[in-house]
VOVO-878221 format. One line per 2 residues: number of its first residue (from 1); for each residue x negated, y negated, z of C-alpha. Coordinates in steps of 0.5 Angstrom, whole numbers. Layout:
<sites>
NUM	X Y Z | ...
</sites>
This chain:
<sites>
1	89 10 -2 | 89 3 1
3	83 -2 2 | 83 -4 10
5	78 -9 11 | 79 -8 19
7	75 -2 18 | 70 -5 14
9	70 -11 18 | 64 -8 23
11	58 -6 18 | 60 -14 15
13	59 -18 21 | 53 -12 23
15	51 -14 15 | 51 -22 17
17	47 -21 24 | 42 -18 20
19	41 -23 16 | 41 -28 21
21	36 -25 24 | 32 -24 18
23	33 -32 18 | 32 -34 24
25	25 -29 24 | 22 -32 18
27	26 -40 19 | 20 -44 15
29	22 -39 9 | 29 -43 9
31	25 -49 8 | 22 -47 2
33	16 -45 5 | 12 -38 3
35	7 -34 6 | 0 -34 4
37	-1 -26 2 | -7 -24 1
39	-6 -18 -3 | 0 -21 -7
41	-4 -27 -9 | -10 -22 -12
43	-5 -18 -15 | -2 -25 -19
45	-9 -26 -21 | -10 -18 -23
47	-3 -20 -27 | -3 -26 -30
49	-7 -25 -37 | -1 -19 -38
51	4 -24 -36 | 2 -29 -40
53	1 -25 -46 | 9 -22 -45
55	11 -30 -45 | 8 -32 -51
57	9 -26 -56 | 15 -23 -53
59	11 -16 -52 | 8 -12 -46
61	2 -10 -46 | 1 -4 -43
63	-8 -6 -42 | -11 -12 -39
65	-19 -14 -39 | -18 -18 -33
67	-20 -14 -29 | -26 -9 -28
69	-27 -10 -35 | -21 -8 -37
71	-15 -2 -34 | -8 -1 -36
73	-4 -5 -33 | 1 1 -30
75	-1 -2 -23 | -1 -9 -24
77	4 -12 -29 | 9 -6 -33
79	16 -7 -34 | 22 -2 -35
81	28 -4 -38 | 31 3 -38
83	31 4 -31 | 38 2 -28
85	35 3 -20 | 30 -2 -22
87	35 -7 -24 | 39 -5 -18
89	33 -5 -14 | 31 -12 -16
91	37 -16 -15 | 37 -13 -8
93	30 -15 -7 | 32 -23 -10
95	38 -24 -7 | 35 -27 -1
97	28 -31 0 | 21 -28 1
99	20 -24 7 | 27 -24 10
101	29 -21 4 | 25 -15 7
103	27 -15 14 | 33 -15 12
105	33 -10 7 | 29 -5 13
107	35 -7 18 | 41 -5 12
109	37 0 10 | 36 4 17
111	44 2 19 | 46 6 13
113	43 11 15 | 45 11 22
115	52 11 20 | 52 17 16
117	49 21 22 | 55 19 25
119	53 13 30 | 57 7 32
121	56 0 30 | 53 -1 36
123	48 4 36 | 47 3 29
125	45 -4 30 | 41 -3 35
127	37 3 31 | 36 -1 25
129	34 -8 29 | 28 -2 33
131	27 -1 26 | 24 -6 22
133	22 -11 28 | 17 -5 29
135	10 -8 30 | 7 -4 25
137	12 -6 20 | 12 -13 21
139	4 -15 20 | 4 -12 13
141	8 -17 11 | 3 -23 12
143	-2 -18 10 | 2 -17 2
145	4 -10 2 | 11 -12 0
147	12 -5 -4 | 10 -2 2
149	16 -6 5 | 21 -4 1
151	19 4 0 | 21 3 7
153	27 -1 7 | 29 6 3
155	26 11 6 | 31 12 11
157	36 12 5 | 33 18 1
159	35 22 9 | 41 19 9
161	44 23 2 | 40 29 4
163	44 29 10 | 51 28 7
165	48 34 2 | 47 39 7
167	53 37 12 | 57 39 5
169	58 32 2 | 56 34 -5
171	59 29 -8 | 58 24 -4
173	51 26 -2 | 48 28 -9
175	50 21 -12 | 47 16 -6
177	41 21 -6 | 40 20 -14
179	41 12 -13 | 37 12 -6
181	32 17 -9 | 31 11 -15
183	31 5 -11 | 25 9 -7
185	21 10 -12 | 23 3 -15
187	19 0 -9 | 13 3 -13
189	9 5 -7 | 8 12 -7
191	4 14 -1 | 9 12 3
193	15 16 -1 | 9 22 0
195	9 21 7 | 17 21 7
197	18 27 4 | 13 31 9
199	19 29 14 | 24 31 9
201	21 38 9 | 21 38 16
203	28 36 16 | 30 41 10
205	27 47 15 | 30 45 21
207	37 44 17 | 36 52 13
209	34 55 20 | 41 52 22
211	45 54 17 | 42 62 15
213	44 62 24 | 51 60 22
215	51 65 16 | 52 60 12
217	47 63 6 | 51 60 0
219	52 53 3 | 44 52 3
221	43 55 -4 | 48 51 -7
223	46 45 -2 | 39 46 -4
225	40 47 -11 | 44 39 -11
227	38 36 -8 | 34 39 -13
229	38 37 -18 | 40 29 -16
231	33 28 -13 | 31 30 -21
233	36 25 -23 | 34 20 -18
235	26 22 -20 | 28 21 -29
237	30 14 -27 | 22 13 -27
239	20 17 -32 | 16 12 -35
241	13 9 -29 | 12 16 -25
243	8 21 -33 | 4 14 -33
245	1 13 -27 | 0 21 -27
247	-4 21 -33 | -8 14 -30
249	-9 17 -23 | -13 23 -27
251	-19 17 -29 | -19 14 -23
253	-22 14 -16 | -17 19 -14
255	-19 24 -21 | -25 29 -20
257	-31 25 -22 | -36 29 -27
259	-43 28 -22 | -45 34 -19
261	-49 29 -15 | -41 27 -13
263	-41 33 -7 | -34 29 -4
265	-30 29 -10 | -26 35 -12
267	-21 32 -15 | -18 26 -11
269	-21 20 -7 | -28 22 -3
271	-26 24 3 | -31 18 7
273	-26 13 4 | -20 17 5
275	-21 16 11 | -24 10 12
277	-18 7 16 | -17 12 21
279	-12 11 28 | -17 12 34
281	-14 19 39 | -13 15 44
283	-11 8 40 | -5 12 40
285	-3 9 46 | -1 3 42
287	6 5 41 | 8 4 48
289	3 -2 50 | 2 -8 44
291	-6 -10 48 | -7 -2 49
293	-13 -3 44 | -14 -12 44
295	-8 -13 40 | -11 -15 32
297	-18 -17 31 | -19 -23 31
299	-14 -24 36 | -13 -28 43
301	-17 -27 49 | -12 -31 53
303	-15 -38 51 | -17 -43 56
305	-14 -39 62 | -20 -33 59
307	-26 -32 63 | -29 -32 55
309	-27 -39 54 | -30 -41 63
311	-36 -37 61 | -37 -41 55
313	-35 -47 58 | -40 -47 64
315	-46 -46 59 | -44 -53 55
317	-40 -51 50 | -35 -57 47
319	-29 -55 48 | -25 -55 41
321	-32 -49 41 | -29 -45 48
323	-22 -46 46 | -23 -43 38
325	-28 -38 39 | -23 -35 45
327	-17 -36 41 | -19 -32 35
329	-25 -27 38 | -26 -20 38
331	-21 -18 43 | -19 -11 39
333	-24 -6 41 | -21 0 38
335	-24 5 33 | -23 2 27
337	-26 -4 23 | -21 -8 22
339	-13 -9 25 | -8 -13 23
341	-4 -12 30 | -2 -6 33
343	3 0 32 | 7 -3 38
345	14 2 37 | 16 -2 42
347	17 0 50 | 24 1 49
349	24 5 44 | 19 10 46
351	23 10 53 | 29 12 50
353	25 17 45 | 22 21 50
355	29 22 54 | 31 24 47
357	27 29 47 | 31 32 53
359	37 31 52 | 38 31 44
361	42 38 42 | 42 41 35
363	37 41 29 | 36 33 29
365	32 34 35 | 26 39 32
367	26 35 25 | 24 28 30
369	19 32 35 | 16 35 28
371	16 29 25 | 14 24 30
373	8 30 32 | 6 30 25
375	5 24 23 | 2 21 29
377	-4 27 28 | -4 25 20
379	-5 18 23 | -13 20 27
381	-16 21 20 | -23 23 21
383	-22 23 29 | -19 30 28
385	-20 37 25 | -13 38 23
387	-14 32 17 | -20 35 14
389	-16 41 14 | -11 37 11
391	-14 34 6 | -19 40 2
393	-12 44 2 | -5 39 2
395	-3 38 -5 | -4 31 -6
397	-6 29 1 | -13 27 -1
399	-10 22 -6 | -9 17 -1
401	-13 12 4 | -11 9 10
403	-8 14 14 | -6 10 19
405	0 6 15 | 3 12 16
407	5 10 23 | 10 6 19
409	14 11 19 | 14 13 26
411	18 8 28 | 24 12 23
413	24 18 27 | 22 14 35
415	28 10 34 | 32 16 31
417	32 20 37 | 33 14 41
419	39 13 39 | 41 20 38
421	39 20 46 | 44 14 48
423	50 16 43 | 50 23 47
425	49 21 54 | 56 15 52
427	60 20 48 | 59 26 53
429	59 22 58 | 54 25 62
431	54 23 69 | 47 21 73
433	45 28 76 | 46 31 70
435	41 27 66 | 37 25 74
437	31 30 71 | 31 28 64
439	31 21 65 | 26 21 72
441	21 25 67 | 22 20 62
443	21 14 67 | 15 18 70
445	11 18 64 | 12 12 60
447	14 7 66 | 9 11 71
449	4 11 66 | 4 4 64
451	4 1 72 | -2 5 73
453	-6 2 68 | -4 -4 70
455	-5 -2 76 | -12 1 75
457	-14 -1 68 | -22 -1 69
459	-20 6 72 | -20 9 65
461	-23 5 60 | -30 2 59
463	-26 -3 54 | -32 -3 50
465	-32 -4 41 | -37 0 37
467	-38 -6 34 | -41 -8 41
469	-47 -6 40 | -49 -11 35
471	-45 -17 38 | -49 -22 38
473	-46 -30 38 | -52 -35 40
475	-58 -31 39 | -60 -31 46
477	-59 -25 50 | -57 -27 56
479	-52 -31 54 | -49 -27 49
481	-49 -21 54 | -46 -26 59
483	-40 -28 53 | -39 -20 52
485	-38 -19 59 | -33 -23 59
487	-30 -21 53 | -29 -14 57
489	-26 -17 63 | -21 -22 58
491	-20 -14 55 | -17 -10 61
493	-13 -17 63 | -10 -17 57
495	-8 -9 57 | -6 -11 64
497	-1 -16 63 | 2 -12 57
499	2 -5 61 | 7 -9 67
501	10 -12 61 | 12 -5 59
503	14 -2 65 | 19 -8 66
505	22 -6 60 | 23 0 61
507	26 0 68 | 31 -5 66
509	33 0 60 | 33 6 66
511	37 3 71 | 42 -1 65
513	43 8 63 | 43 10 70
515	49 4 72 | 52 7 66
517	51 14 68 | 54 12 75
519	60 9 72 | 58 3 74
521	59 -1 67 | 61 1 61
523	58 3 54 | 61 -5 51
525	56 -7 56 | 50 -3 55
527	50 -2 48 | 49 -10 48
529	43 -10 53 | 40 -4 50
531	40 -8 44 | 38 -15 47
533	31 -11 50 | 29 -8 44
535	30 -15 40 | 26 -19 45
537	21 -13 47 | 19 -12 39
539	21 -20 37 | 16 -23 42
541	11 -18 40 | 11 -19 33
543	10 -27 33 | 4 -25 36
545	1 -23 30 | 7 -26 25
547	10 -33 26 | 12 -40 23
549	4 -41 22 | 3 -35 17
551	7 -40 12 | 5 -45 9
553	8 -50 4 | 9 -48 -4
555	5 -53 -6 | -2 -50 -3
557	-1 -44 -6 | -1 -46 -12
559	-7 -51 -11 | -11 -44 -9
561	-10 -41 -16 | -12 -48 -20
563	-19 -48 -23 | -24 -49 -20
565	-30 -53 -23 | -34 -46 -24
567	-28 -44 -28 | -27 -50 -32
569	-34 -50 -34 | -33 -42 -36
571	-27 -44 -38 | -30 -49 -44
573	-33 -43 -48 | -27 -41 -52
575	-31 -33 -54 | -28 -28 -51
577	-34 -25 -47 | -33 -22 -39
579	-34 -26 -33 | -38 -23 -25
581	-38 -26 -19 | -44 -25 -15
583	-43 -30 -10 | -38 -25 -7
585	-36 -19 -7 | -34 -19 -14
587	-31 -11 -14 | -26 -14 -7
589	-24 -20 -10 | -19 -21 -16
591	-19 -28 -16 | -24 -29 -23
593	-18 -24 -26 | -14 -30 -25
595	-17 -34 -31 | -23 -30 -34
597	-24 -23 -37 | -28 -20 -30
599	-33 -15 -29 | -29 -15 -21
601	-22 -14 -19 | -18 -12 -13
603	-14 -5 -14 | -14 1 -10
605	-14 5 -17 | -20 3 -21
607	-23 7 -26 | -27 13 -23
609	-32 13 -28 | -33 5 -27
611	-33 5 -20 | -39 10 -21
613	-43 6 -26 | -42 0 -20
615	-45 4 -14 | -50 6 -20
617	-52 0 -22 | -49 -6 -21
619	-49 -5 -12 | -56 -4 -12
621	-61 -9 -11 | -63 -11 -16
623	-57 -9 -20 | -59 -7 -27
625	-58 -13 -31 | -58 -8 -38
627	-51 -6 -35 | -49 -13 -35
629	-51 -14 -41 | -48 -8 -45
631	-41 -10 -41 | -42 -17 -45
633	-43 -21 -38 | -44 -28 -41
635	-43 -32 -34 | -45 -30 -28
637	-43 -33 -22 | -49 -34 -16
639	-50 -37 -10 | -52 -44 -11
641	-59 -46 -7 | -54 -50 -1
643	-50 -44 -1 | -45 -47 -5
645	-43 -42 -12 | -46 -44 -19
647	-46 -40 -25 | -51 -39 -30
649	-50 -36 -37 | -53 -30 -40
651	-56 -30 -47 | -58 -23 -47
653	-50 -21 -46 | -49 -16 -52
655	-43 -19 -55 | -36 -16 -56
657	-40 -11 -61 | -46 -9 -64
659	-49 -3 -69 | -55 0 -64
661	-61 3 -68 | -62 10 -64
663	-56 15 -61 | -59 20 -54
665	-55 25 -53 | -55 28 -47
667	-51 34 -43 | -48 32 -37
669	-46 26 -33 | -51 26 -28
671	-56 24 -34 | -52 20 -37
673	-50 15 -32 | -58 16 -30
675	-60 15 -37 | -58 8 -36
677	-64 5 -31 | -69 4 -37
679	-65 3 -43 | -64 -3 -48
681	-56 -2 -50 | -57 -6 -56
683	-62 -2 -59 | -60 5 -56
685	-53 9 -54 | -53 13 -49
687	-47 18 -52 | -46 26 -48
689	-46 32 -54 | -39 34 -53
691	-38 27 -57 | -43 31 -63
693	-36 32 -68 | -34 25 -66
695	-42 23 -69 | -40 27 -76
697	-47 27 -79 | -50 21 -77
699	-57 23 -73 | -62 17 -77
701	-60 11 -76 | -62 5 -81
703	-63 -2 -78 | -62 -8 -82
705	-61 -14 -76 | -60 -18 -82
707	-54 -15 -87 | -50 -11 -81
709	-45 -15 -77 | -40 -14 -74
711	-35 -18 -70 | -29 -20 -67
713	-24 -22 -71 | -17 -23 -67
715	-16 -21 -59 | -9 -19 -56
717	-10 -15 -50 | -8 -9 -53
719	-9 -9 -60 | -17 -12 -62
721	-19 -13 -70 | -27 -13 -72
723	-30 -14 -79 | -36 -11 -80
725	-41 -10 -86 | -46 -6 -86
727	-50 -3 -91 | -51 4 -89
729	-46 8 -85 | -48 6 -77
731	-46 7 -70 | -42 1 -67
733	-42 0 -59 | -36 -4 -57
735	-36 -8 -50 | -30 -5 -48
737	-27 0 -43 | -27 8 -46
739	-20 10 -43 | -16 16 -47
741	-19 15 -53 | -17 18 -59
743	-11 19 -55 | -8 12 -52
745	-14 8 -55 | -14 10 -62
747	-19 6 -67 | -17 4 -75
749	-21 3 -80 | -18 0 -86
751	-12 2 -83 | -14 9 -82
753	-15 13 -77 | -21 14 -74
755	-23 18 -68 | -28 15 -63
757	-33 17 -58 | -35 14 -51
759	-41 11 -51 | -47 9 -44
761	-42 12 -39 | -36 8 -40
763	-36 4 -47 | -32 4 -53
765	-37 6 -59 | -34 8 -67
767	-38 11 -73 | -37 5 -77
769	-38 7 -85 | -43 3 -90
771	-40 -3 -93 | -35 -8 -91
773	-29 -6 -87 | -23 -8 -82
775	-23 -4 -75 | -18 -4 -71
777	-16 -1 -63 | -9 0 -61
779	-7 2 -55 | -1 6 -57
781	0 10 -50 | 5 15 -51
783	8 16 -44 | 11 9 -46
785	16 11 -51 | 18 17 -49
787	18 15 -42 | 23 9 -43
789	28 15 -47 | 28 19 -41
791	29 12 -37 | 34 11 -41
793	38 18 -39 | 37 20 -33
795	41 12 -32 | 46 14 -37
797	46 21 -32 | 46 17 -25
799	52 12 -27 | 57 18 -29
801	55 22 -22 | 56 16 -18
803	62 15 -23 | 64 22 -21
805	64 22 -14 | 67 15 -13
807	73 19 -17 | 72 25 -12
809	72 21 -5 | 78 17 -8
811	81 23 -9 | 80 27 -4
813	83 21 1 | 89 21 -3
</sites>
């Protein structure tokens, strides 16, 4: 077999294009600038005592006490040496600079997928472009949710070899699905690859419904039995990760809390914050028009040209105030909190996917219907019954939050059928009166609807926000119902204008398909009209949100994480002690993690039962300082009298660990955590009676603050040694997090194994016996090892089934 390149030389210049797209999208990344990512700064903060230790020692550390006072760090900072789709998925993911890297690897990884599906060049181009300039997909770059990024960018893959699979491409189809089902999981986002398998399920039903047809029963068991297999493969490269985090998930948030005073929890996230983000019914509409909902929070008004900054103008205002407050103001007046940009998938490609509906034929069709369908529901949340449905019976549904980010993949299947819908109507040369209803029905639907809200928009909405009501600016009524008044009016000029926007766009996309259909141009020239509207419809919308003033230059971010004077001061104290920042809200914010060991953190994966001591005691006001004291808080940061943060130490922090004087024993978790309120944690441990065979013997405990003494001695992360003498055996509390205990966590005394017992809800604590004696705790998590043999495997498996089916594809083409 002969290489020609002049077969390949159309995916290499589409390959270029998307690259010079990327660039051309995020240019001040070529000048060395990055963007300043909210969430990526935080998991640096969250990671940076794991990746110093791995600098310093050589050694990972699977545990951190940076955050929450302390988590393993399987979500933070974990390396996998032994997954080959790893090491593959990271020199994909470095090859080019920050975030063109990801739009250019969402754009590759659509193209390929197209290609399979039997597209052209020119309309796999087109998909791929609809793809990742997606809105939705394009504002949850600044925001820092680059894993999301790419579990999207390989999404469409993992399709694409079950495609191949089940159109009899075993070979082929089994190796790219294991390799592609790798690098899916490699991004690491899970919730995105759950998300994906719903339409996988959808995709396989409406391929077996087609097969079983056919009478071609054998051909679906063998096809089903491969993906089983290659997806396996694919799913071992990521042993270590995927028992890790499973093992991990089932102490977090998105375990079953222990509290029958917990009615929401049944063994996931409560449903309440589940669904905390939830896409509002009639927000939908933000698919077909960018502004149907106001755009992004703390978006444009319009300006100097908005009846918001006249307002504001004719009652005195400066200027620099009118023109700042209505360019960064309450535009959006959708359902939900707080929004980045809207779902826009672009009026082109909602045009499209609608007549695709029509004029698509075969199982595709009801796969994109089923899919598209689905997830729009699922993204409502708690605006409808179907989810909560969803959510109590589902497996694993329940685990995540923020629903909506599953507009996300919306766009996959909306493009999908777009340009299925073009490629039919081009290679069967359908003329016009046989797509004259198709088309007029599409037209009516989104271009019609769109004019008639640019027409009419006060018609049909009041363009009011919930978060209205309490609106309030200058503390003067009239004034500030003035000012909302003209908010209102700023609104529906805002969906007015983009109403007709749309409308444009999909008459020039109508009339280019019906010139074509008429014969009046041919398909060289509407492929790359089609392609130059979605690029300009999706293009200039995503600036809105995400442009050259999202970057900022490297130095700046580096000045972000610099120690601040509070932290120098902290800083001084060379102990081993935790830190909590009550000047902010120390459990959505990961910045002390950065230098300090914290009671805080940012991570949607918290520890359930630390989670609770912090709704029980820690969010109250006044919190209880008796738990800050236990957690060994000995700096706590306040607001100063000028606003200004100020920290103040804590003498009655416990320390690192300390013989207590009484042992209560109590019979469930709700009086446990309640047990808490009014106690004196060095004296008394506050221990549940499942731990009794951990106690042994020890009921009567003698004092002596004079001769007991225990004490740090050296501190890694994942390995802490104390000296203790005592003269009669005692109970040790350590101020550290229980976690698996006497399973990953375990405890040495004298280089003996010693079971250990959690103490005061979520502490360490260790029956320590009388005399002088080392004690050490280790985190020795077995899914580590074995795990990373697994790993090491299933690459071993994965390079021979692509070795196999470059052998067999040769072969076959001999």
């Amino acid at each position: 077999m002969q290489f020609s390149f002049k077969k390949f030389l159309p995916h290499i210049v589409a390959i270029v294009f998307f690259a010079v797209l990327a660039g051309i999208y995020a240019s001040p990344a070529l000048k060395g600038k990055v963007i300043q990512q909210h969430d990526i700064q935080m998991a640096q903060a969250a990671a940076h005592e794991s990746v110093e230790f791995r600098k310093s020692t050589g050694e990972t550390t699977w545990w951190t006490n940076s955050m929450f006072g302390g988590m393993p760090t399987y979500m933070i900072s974990a390396q996998y040496p032994n997954s080959i789709t790893t090491r593959i998925g990271q020199y994909a993911n470095n090859a080019l600079p920050s975030p063109i890297n990801m739009i250019f690897l969402e754009m590759l990884g659509m193209y390929i997928f197209l290609i399979i599906l039997g597209l052209n060049n020119w309309l796999s181009v087109l998909g791929a472009i609809g793809y990742a300039l997606g809105t939705f997909n394009m504002v949850i770059i600044p925001a820092g949710h680059n894993s999301k990024v790419l579990a999207l960018a390989f999404a469409p893959l993992v399709l694409a070899g079950t495609v191949l699979v089940m159109r009899g491409k075993y070979w082929i189809g089994a190796a790219l699905t294991a390799l592609f089902m790798g690098l899916e999981l490699y991004a690491n986002h899970v919730q995105i690859t759950y998300y994906l398998f719903l339409s996988w399920g959808i995709l396989i039903v409406a391929e077996a419904i087609e097969k079983i047809k056919a009478g071609q029963i054998k051909q679906l068991a063998i096809s089903l039995a491969i993906l089983a297999g290659s997806l396996g493969i694919g799913a071992a490269n990521h042993a270590m990760r995927l028992w890790s985090n499973l093992e991990y998930s089932k102490e977090t948030i998105r375990g079953k809390s222990e509290l029958k005073s917990n009615t929401q929890s049944n063994g996931g996230l409560d449903k309440d914050y589940a669904f905390d983000w939830s896409y509002g019914i009639g927000e939908t509409g933000t698919l077909l028009i960018p502004n149907f909902r106001g755009g992004a929070s703390g978006g444009s008004l319009g300006g100097n040209k908005s009846e918001t900054y006249k307002v504001l103008i004719d009652n005195g205002q400066p200027e620099d105030v009118a023109l700042g407050f209505s360019e960064r103001s309450v535009a959006y007046w959708g359902d939900q909190s707080f929004v980045g940009g809207p779902a826009y998938a672009g009026a082109v490609i909602c045009f499209l996917f609608l007549l695709g509906c029509f004029v698509v034929r075969g199982s595709l069709k009801y796969w994109l219907i089923g899919t598209t369908v689905l997830y729009i529901v699922l993204s409502w949340g708690k605006n409808f019954f179907f989810n909560d449905l969803m959510f109590d019976y589902f497996p694993m549904f329940n685990k995540f939050r923020a629903v909506t980010m599953i507009l996300c993949l919306v766009q996959l299947s909306l493009v999908t059928m777009a340009v299925l819908a073009i490629k039919r109507i081009v290679e069967e040369k359908l003329t016009f009166e046989q797509i004259k209803q198709d088309l007029l029905i599409s037209f009516g639907l989104t271009a019609g609807f769109s004019l008639i809200l640019g027409l009419l928009p006060d018609l049909f909405f009041s363009f009011r926000s919930p978060n209205d009501a309490t609106f309030q600016l200058s503390g003067n009524q009239s004034f500030d119902t003035q000012i909302l008044n003209a908010i209102v009016k700023d609104r529906a000029s805002l969906l007015r204008a983009d109403a007709f926007r749309t409308f444009i766009y999909i008459t020039i996309t109508a009339v280019a398909i019906w010139a074509f259909a008429k014969g009046k141009i041919k398909e060289s020239v509407l492929y790359p009209v089609l392609i130059l509207l979605v690029t300009l419809d999706l293009f200039t919308v995503d600036k809105r949100y995400f442009n050259n003033d999202s970057f900022i230059d490297k130095a700046a971010v580096e000045e972000n994480t610099a120690p601040s004077p509070i932290d120098a001061e902290i800083m001084k104290d060379k102990g081993i002690y935790k830190v909590i920042d009550l000047s902010t809200n120390f459990v959505g914010d990961a910045k002390m993690s950065y230098y300090h060991q914290s009671l805080g953190g940012y991570h949607g994966a918290k520890l359930r039962r630390y989670q609770e001591l912090v709704e029980h005691h820690l969010s109250k006001n006044p919190l209880n300082l008796q738990v800050l004291n236990m957690l060994n808080a000995k700096y706590v940061i306040v607001p100063g009298a000028q606003g200004n943060p100020t920290v103040q130490l804590n003498p009655e922090a416990c320390g690192n660990a300390w013989f207590v004087q009484e042992i209560k024993l109590v019979p469930t978790a709700d009086e446990e955590i309640n047990a808490l309120t009014n106690f004196n944690p060095k004296k008394t441990a506050v221990v549940d009676e499942r731990f009794k065979p951990e106690l042994g013997s020890l009921s009567v405990i003698k004092a002596d603050s004079i001769n007991n003494k225990i004490t740090l001695t050296n501190y890694k992360p994942n390995h802490l040694t104390y000296s203790s003498n005592a003269s009669s055996e005692q109970l040790a509390v350590f101020s550290e997090i229980f976690y698996r205990g006497n399973q990953d966590w375990k405890a040495y005394i004298d280089g003996q194994y010693k079971p250990h017992l959690r103490a005061d809800y979520v502490l360490r604590a260790l029956v320590v016996p009388a005399g002088k004696h080392t004690i050490e705790f280790k985190f020795e998590p077995e899914v580590v090892a074995k795990g990373s043999k697994i790993d090491f495997i299933a690459s071993f498996l994965l390079v021979g089934l692509l070795g196999l089916a470059i052998f067999f594809e040769v072969k076959k083409k001999k």
